[in-house]
C-alpha positions in Angstrom: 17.3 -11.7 41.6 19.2 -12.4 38.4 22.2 -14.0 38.7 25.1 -12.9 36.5 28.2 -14.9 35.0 31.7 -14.1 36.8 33.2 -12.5 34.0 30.3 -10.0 34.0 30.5 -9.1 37.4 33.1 -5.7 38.4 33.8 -4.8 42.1 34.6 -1.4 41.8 35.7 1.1 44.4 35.3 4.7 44.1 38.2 7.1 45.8 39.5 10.2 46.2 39.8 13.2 48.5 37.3 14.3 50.2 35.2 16.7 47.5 35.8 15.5 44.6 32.8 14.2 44.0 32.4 10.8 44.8 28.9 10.4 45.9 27.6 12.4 43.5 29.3 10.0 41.6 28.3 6.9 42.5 24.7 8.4 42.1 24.9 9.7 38.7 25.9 5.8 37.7 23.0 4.4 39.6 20.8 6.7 38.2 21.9 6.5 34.6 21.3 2.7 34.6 17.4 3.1 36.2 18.7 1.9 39.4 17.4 4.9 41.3 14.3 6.6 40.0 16.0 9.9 40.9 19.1 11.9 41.0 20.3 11.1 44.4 22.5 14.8 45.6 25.0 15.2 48.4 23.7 19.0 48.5 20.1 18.6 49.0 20.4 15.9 51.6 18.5 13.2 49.0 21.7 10.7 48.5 20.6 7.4 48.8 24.0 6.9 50.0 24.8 9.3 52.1 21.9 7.8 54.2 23.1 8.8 57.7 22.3 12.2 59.6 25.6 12.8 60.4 26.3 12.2 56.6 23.9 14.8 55.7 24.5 17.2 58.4 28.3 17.7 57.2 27.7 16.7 53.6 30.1 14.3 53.5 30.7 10.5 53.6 31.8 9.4 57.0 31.2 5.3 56.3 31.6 3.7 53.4 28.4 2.5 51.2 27.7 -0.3 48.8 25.2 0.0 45.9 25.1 -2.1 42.7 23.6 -1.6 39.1 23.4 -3.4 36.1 25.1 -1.5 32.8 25.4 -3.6 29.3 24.4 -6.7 31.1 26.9 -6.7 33.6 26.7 -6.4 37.0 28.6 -4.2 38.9 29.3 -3.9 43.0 30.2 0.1 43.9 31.9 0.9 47.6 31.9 4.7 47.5 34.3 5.8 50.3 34.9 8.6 52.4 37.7 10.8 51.4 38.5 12.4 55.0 41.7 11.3 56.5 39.8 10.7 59.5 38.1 8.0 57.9 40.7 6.2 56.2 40.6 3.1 57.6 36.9 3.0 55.4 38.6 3.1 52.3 41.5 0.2 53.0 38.3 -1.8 54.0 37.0 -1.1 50.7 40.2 -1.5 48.5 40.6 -5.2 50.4 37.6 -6.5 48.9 37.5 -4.7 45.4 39.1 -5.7 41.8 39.4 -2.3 40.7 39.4 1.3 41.3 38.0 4.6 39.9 40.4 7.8 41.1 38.3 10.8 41.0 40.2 14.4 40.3 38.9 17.2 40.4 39.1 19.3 37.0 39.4 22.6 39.5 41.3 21.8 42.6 43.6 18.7 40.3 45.3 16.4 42.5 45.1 16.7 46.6 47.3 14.9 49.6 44.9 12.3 50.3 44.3 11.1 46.2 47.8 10.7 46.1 47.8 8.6 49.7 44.8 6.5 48.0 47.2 6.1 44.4 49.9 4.8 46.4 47.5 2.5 47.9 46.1 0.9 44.9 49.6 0.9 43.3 50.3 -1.0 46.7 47.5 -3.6 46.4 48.1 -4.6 42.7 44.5 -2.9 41.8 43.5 -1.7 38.3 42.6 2.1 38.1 40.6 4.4 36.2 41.2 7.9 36.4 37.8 10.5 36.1 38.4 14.0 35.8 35.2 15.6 37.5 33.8 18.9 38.0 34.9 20.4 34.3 31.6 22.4 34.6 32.6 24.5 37.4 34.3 27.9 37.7 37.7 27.7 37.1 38.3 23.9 35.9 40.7 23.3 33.2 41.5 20.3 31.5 45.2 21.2 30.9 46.1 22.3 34.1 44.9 19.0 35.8 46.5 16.7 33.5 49.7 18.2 34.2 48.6 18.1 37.9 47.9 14.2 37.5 51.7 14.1 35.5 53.5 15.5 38.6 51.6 14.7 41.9 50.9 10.7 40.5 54.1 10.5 38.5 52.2 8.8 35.7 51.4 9.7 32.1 47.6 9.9 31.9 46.1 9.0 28.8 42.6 10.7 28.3 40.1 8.2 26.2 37.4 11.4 26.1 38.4 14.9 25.6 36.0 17.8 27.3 34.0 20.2 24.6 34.1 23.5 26.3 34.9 24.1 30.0 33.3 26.0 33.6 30.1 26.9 31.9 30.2 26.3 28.4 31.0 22.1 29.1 28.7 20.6 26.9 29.8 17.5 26.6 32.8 14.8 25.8 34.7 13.3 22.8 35.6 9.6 22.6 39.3 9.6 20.9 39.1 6.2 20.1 35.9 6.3 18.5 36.4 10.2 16.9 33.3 10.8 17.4 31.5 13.7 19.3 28.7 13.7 22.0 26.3 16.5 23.1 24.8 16.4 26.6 20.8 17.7 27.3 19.2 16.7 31.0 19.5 13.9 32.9 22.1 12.0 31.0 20.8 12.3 27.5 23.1 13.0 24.6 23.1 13.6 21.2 25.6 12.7 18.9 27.2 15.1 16.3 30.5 16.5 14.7 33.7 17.6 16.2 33.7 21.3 17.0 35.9 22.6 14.2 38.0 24.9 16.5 38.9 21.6 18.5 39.8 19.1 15.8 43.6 20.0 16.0 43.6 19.9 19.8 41.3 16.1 19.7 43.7 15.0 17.3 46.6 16.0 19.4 45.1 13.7 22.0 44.4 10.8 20.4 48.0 10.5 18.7 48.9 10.4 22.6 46.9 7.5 23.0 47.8 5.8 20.3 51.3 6.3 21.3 50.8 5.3 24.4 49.3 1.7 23.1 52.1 1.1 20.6 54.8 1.2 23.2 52.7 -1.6 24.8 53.6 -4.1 22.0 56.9 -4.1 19.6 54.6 -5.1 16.7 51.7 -2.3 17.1 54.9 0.1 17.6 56.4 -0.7 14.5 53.0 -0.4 12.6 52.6 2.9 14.6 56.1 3.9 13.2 55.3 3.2 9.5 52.6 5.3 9.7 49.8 2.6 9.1 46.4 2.8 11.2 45.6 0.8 14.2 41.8 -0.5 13.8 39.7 0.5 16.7 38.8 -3.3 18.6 42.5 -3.6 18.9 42.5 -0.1 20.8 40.2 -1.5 23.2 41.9 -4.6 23.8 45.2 -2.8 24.3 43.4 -0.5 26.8 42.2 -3.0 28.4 45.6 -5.2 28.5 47.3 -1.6 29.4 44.8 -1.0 32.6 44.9 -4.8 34.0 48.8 -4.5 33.6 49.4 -1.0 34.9 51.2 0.5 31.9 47.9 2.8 31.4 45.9 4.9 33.1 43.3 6.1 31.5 41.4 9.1 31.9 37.8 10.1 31.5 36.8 13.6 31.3 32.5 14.5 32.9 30.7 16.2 35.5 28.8 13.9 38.0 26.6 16.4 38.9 25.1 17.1 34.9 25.6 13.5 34.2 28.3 14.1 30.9 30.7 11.6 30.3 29.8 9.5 33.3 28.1 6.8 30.4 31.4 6.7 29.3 32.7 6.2 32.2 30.5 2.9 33.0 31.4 1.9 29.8 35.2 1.7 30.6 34.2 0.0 33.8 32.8 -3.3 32.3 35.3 -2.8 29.3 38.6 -2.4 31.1 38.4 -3.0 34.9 39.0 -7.2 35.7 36.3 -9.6 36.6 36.2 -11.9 40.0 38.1 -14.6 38.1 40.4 -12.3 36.6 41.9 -11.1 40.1 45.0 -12.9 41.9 44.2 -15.8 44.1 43.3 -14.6 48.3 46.0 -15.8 50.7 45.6 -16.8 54.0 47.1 -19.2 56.6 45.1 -22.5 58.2 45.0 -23.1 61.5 47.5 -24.2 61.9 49.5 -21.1 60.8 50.6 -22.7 57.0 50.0 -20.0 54.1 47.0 -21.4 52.2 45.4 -19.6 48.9 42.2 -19.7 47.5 41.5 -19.6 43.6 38.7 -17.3 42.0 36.5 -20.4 41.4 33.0 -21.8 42.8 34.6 -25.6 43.1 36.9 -24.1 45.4 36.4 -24.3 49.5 34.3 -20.9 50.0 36.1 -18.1 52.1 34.1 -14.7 52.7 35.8 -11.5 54.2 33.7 -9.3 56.9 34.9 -6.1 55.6 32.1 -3.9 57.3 30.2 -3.9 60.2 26.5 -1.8 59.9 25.1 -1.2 63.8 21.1 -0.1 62.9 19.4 0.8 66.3 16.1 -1.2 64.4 18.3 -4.0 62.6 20.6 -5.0 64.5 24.0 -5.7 63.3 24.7 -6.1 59.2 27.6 -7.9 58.4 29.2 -6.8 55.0 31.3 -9.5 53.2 33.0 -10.4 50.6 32.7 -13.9 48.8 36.4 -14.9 47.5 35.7 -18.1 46.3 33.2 -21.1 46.3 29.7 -20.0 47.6 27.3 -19.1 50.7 23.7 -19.9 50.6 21.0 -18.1 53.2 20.0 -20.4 56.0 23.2 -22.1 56.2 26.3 -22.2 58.6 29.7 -21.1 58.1 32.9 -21.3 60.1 34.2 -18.1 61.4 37.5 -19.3 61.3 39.2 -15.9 63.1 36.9 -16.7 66.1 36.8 -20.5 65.9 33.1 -20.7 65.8 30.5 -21.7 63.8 27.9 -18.8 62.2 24.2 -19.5 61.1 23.5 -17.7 58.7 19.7 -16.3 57.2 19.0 -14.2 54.4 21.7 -12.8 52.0 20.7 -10.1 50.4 22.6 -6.9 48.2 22.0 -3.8 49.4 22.1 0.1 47.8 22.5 2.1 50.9 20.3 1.2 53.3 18.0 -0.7 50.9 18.2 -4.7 50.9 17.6 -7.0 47.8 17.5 -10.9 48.6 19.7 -13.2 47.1 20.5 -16.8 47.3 23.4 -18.1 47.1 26.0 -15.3 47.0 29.1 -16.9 44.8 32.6 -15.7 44.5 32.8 -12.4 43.5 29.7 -11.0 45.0 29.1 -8.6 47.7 26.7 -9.6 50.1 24.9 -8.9 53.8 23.5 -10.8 56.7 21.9 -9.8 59.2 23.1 -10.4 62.8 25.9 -12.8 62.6 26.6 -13.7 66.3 30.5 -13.4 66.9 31.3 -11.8 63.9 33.0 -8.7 63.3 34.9 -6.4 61.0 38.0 -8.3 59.3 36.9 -11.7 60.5 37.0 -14.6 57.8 33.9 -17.2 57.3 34.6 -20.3 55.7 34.3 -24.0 55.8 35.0 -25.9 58.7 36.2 -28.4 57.1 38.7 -26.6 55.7 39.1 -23.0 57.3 41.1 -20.3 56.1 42.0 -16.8 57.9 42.0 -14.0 55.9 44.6 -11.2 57.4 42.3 -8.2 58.5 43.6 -4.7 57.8 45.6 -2.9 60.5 43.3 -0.7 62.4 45.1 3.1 62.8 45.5 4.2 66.6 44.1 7.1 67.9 45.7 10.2 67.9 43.4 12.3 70.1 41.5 11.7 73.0 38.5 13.9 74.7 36.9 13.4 78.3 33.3 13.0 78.0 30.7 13.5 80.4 27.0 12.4 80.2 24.7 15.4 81.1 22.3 13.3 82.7 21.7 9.9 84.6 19.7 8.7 81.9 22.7 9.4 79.7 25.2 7.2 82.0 23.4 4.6 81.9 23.0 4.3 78.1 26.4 5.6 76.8 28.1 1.8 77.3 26.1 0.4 75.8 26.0 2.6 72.6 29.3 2.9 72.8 30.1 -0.4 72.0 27.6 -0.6 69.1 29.3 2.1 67.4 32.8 0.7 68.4 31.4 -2.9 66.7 30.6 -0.9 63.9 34.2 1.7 64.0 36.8 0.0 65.1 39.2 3.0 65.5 37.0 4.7 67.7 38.4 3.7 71.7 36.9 4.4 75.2 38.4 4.2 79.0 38.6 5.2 82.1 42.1 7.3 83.0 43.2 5.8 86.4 45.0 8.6 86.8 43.1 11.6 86.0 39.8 9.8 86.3 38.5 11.0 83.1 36.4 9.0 80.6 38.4 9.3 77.3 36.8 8.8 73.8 40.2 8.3 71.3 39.4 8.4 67.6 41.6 9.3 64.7 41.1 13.2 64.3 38.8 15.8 65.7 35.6 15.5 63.3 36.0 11.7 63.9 35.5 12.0 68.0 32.8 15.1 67.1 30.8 12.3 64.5 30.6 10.3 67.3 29.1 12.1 69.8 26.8 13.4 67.0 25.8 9.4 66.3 25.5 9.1 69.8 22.8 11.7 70.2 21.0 11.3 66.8 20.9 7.5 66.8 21.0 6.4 69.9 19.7 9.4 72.4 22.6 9.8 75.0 24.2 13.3 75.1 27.5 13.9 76.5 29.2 16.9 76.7 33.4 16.8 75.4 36.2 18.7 77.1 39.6 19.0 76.4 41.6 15.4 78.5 43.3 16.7 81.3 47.5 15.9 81.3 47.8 13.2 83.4 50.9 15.6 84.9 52.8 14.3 88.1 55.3 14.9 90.7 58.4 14.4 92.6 61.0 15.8 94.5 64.3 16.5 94.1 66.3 16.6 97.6 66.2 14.4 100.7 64.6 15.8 103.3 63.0 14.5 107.1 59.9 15.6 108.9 57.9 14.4 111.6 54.3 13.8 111.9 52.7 13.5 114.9 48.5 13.2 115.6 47.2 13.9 119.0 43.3 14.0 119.5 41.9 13.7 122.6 38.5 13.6 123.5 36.6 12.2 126.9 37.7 9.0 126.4 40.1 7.1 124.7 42.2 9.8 122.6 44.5 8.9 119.3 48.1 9.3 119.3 50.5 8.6 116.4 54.1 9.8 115.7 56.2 8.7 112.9 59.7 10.5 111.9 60.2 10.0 107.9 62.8 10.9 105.3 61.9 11.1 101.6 64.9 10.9 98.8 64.0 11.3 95.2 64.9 8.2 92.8 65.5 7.8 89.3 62.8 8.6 86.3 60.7 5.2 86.3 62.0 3.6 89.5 58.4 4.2 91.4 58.4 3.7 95.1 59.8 2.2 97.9 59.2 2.2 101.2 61.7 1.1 104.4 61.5 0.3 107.6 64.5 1.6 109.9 62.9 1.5 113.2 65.0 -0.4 116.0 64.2 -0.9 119.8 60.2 -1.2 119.1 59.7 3.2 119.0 57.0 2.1 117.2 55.5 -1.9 117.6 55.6 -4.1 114.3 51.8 -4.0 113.4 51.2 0.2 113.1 54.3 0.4 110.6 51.9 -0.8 107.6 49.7 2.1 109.2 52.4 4.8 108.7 52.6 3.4 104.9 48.9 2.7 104.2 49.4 7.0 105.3 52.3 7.5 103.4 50.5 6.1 100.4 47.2 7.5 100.4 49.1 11.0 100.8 51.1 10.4 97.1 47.9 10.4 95.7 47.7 14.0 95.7 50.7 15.9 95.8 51.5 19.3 97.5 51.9 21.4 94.4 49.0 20.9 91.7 47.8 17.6 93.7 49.0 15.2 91.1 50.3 11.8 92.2 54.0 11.6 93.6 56.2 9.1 92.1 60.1 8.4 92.4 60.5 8.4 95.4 62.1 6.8 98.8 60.3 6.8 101.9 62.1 6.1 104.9 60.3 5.2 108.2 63.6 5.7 111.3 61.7 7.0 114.7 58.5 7.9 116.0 56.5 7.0 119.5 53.3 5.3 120.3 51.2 5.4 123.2 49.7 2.1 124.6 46.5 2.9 125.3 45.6 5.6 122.7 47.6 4.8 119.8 45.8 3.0 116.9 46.2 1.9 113.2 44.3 4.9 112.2 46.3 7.2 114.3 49.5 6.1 112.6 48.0 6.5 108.9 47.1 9.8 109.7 50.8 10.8 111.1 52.4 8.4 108.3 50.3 11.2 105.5 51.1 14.1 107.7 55.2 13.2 107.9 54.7 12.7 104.0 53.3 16.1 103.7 55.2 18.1 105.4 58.3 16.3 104.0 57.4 16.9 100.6 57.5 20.4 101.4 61.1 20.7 102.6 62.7 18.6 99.3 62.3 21.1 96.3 59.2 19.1 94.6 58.9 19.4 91.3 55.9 19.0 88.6 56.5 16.1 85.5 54.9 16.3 82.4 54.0 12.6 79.9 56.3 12.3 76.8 55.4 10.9 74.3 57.5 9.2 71.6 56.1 9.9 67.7 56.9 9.2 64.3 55.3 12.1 61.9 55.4 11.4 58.3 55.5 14.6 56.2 55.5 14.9 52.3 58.8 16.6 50.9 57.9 20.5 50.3 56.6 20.2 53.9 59.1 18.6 55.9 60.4 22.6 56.8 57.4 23.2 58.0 56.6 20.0 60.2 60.7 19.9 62.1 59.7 23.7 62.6 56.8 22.8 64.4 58.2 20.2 66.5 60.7 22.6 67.7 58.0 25.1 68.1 56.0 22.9 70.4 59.1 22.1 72.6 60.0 18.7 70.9 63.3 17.6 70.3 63.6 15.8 66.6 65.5 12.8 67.3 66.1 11.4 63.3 64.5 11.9 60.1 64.0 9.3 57.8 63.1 9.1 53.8 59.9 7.2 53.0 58.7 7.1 49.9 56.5 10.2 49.0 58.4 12.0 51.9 60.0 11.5 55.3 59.4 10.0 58.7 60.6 12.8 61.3 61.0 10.9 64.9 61.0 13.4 68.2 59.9 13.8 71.4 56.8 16.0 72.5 55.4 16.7 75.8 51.8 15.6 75.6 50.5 18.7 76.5 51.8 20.5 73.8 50.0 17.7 71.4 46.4 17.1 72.7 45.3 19.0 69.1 47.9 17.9 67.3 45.9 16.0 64.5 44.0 18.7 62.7 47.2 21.2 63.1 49.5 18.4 61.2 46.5 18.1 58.4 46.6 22.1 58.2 50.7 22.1 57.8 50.6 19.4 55.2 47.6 20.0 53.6 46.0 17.2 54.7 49.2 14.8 53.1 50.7 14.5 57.0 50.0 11.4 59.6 51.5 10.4 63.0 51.6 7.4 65.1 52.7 8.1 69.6 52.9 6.0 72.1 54.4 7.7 75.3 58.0 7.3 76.5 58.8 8.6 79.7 58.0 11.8 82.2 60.2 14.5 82.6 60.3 18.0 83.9 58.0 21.0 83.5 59.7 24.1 83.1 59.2 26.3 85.6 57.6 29.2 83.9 55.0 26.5 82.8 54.8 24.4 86.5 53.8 27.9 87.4 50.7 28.5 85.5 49.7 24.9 85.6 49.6 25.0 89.9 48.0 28.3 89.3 45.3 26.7 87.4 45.3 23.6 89.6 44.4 26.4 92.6 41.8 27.9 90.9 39.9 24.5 90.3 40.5 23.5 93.5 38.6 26.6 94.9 36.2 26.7 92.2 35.4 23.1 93.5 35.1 24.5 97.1 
């Protein structure tokens, strides 16, 4: 494969909301430049990167995909990127190992929650951006509208370089302000080029003094020119563009449809043109091992460090690792030091890859993006480099799960495989989490949002044949009491022969929220000998496992052990556990007990218009809103919510803030169920219970 000079080589990512047309995208560019012998579509199912069933089932991108194509004799490295918040942690992959970015907004919807989410991002990460306006040949787009859109939501001034020729139906095709020169799109791409409509030439010229203006503030000198009213020759347009993108001070905007294939030339023109090379971006930081901040510079002299930034599970394949070079090289059949887990990596062939499609290549230098095929201990946001001289690379935070479901395999055959294909999609998705409940004894998958947790099961069945059915987690809900009271419990059986006898007297006293259990021995005079008292608590014990409302675990409590009788021939350790459970019981009864309920703790950030909305909520769902702190773009509101009242929380926060809204919990403490509630929950508890019988 050929092999490119740095400064001809772009890592691009492409990112938006989920919609705007960032597969179709990517394929209109890999088509245009003969990459692809046809016009890969999202609708049809025929992406070439949009490979997976689930992918193609939901028409939308769930993972992110690499391609690469050569435009003007460069070469350039795409990551398209889901746009579904339940996929983010996809796109901050992406945005660690790219130089630039192209924003996509839409020309009909303008600018959504999760573009301005990704904006802040890239503003974040020092990364260079090109704005695309797509979709200006569907019903209702206007050009106008989502400039001023871009103005508002991104609080930037957007400076188109092409200007749309018509709009909805009668988009026709683009022209370039710098170059004043018009551009007439056919099929497939092709273009003719001709004269400025007459009825636009005011409007395009409108346009183009903004950009103009927009390039003179950029340097005193060009200003003054600007001022005196003399022209500004087109090369030093470019450069200033350029200069204006890699600094920041300019965002410019290109006007197409991805779908029809106008502008998008343009487009991969402004990518090589304006959008910084490997050498061109800031050095990569990481610490040694020995915990000292250590960089590496753009440069193939330079010690080689590599960044897994994706891991590919293929049920034929194997594992794919996805990386990164940052500096110096790799070659294939070599070994590298995967200095996150302190081991050494052999490595075989490197190759670039368009979806699922690999192309050798040997070596990979800095700058390119590169697999290999199953890497031994390494996963996503691990660091390869020399031994010699290791760097680690920090990984990006992984988001925690915000909802849980119980999953049950429908068959045998199905238990015995889920593991096991769990943990190849978990290798390959991080966010997603499985365990075991100890309490409710329910398997819980935990991913980041509804269709994340439903994507799974769907990979689960399509990829790997294991079908599980999901239900709703059951509240892991307890109880307590909240008044001494005493009881006895006393077990006689007798039989022909040797009979069992067992009598304890207990008294049970509630305790604090979090203080647990204690047990106490008060028995004087030998009513009951030394070695059954462990009996009566191995009873008491075994009977807080199920309490006497719902049968939920009892907890806060004080059990007291202060009389009872034994019998020398026909008491026994069993006959003491079973009075020990039976004092418990009937105890429990006599002392007002109570149901509890898991709260958890949460911080829910909201954009500004919606924070109303969101505190209204909270209150809505029983929560008690504790602070509320500005963030930039909007607020973080801390509260308290019963768990119960937030086991669909996710999607309903997405709905209220348009999909602008995110949340972190981790639980605090139990507390009381009102008893209107405590009602209908032992009701329900009854019915399972007999439905079980």
């Amino acid at each position: 494969m050929k092999e490119y000079r740095r400064e001809n080589v772009r890592n691009v990512a492409v990112i938006a909301h989920h919609g705007a047309g960032k597969t179709s995208l990517s394929e209109a560019m890999l088509y245009l430049s003969n990459t692809t012998e046809k016009l890969g579509k999202v609708d049809d199912g025929s992406s070439v990167l949009d490979y997976e069933a689930e992918e193609k089932k939901r028409k939308m991108s769930i993972n992110l995909h690499i391609a690469f194509y050569e435009w003007n004799d460069h070469l350039v490295n795409l990551v398209d990127t889901p746009g579904f918040a339940n996929f983010l942690v996809e796109t901050e992959s992406a945005l660690k190992v790219v130089d630039g970015a192209i924003v996509i907004v839409s020309a009909v919807t303008g600018v959504k929650g999760q573009t301005e989410k990704f904006w802040q991002m890239t503003a974040d990460l020092g990364i260079p951006r090109l704005l695309f306006m797509n979709k200006l040949d569907r019903e209702r787009a206007n050009f106008e509208n989502a400039i001023a859109d871009i103005e508002k939501d991104l609080e930037i001034k957007p400076v188109p370089l092409t200007f749309p020729i018509g709009e909805e139906e009668s988009f026709k095709g683009v022209v370039d302000l710098i170059e004043m020169k018009a551009y007439f799109y056919e099929e497939n791409g092709k273009y003719k080029e001709g004269n400025i409509p007459g009825d636009l030439e005011k409007t395009v010229n409108s346009w183009r003094e903004r950009l103009i203006e927009s390039i003179a503030e950029m340097d005193d000198e060009l200003l003054e020119k600007y001022l005196n009213g003399e022209p500004i020759e087109n090369d030093v347009l470019y450069k200033m563009v350029r200069e204006g993108v890699l600094s920041s001070k300019l965002v410019p905007v290109l006007v197409g449809s991805a779908v029809k294939q106008i502008g998008v030339n343009f487009l991969m023109d402004a990518i090589y043109r304006y959008l910084p090379s490997p050498l061109e971006r800031t050095p990569v930081n990481g610490q040694n091992l020995k915990g000292e901040v250590v960089e590496r510079q753009p440069k193939l002299e330079e010690s080689t460090s590599a960044f897994v930034f994706k891991t590919i599970s293929d049920p034929y394949a194997g594992k794919i690792s996805v990386f990164r070079v940052f500096s110096g090289s790799i070659k294939a059949d070599s070994t590298v030091y995967n200095s996150s887990k302190k081991s050494r990596e052999k490595v075989g062939q490197l190759s670039r890859i368009i979806g699922k499609r690999q192309f050798p290549i040997n070596p990979a230098l800095f700058g390119d993006i590169v697999t290999v095929n199953k890497l031994k201990d390494s996963q996503t946001g691990d660091t390869l480099s020399e031994e010699s001289n290791p760097i680690v690379i920090p990984a990006i935070n992984i988001p925690q799960a915000v909802m849980s479901y119980a999953i049950q395999p429908k068959t045998r055959s199905d238990e015995d495989k889920l593991m096991t294909s769990l943990n190849r999609i978990i290798e390959e998705d991080p966010t997603i989490q499985f365990r075991r409940d100890e309490e409710t004894k329910d398997f819980l998958l935990s991913g980041t949002g509804q269709v994340h947790i439903e994507v799974t099961v769907d990979k689960l069945k399509n990829t790997y044949g294991v079908n599980v059915e999901l239900k709703t987690p059951k509240v892991p809900y307890k109880e307590t009491i909240k008044r001494t009271a005493k009881a006895e419990g006393k077990y006689i059986k007798q039989t022909g022969g040797r009979g069992q006898y067992g009598d304890a007297w207990l008294e049970i006293e509630p305790l604090r929220t979090g203080e647990g259990y204690h047990f106490v021995d008060k028995i004087v005079g030998g009513v009951i000998p030394k070695n059954f008292i462990p009996s009566v608590e191995k009873g008491v014990k075994e009977a807080m496992k199920k309490g006497v409302l719902a049968g939920y675990p009892v907890v806060d409590i004080k059990v007291t052990l202060f009389d009872g009788k034994y019998h020398p021939v026909d008491s026994s350790d069993i006959a003491f556990q079973i009075a020990g459970s039976m004092g418990f019981k009937k105890a429990i009864e006599a002392a007002q007990p109570v149901l509890l309920e898991p709260v958890m703790s949460m911080e829910i950030f909201t954009p500004e218009d919606c924070l109303g909305d969101v505190i209204g909520d909270v209150n809505a769902r029983r929560g008690k809103v504790s602070g509320v702190e500005p963030q930039a773009g909007g607020h973080i509101v801390k509260a308290l919510l019963p768990m119960a009242e937030i086991l669909t929380y996710a999607p309903e926060l997405r709905s209220l803030t348009s999909g602008r809204g995110m949340f972190t919990m981790e639980f605090s403490h139990y507390e009381e169920v009102p008893s209107h509630l405590a009602a209908k929950i032992i009701e329900e508890s009854v019915k399972e219970k007999e439905a079980e019988a």
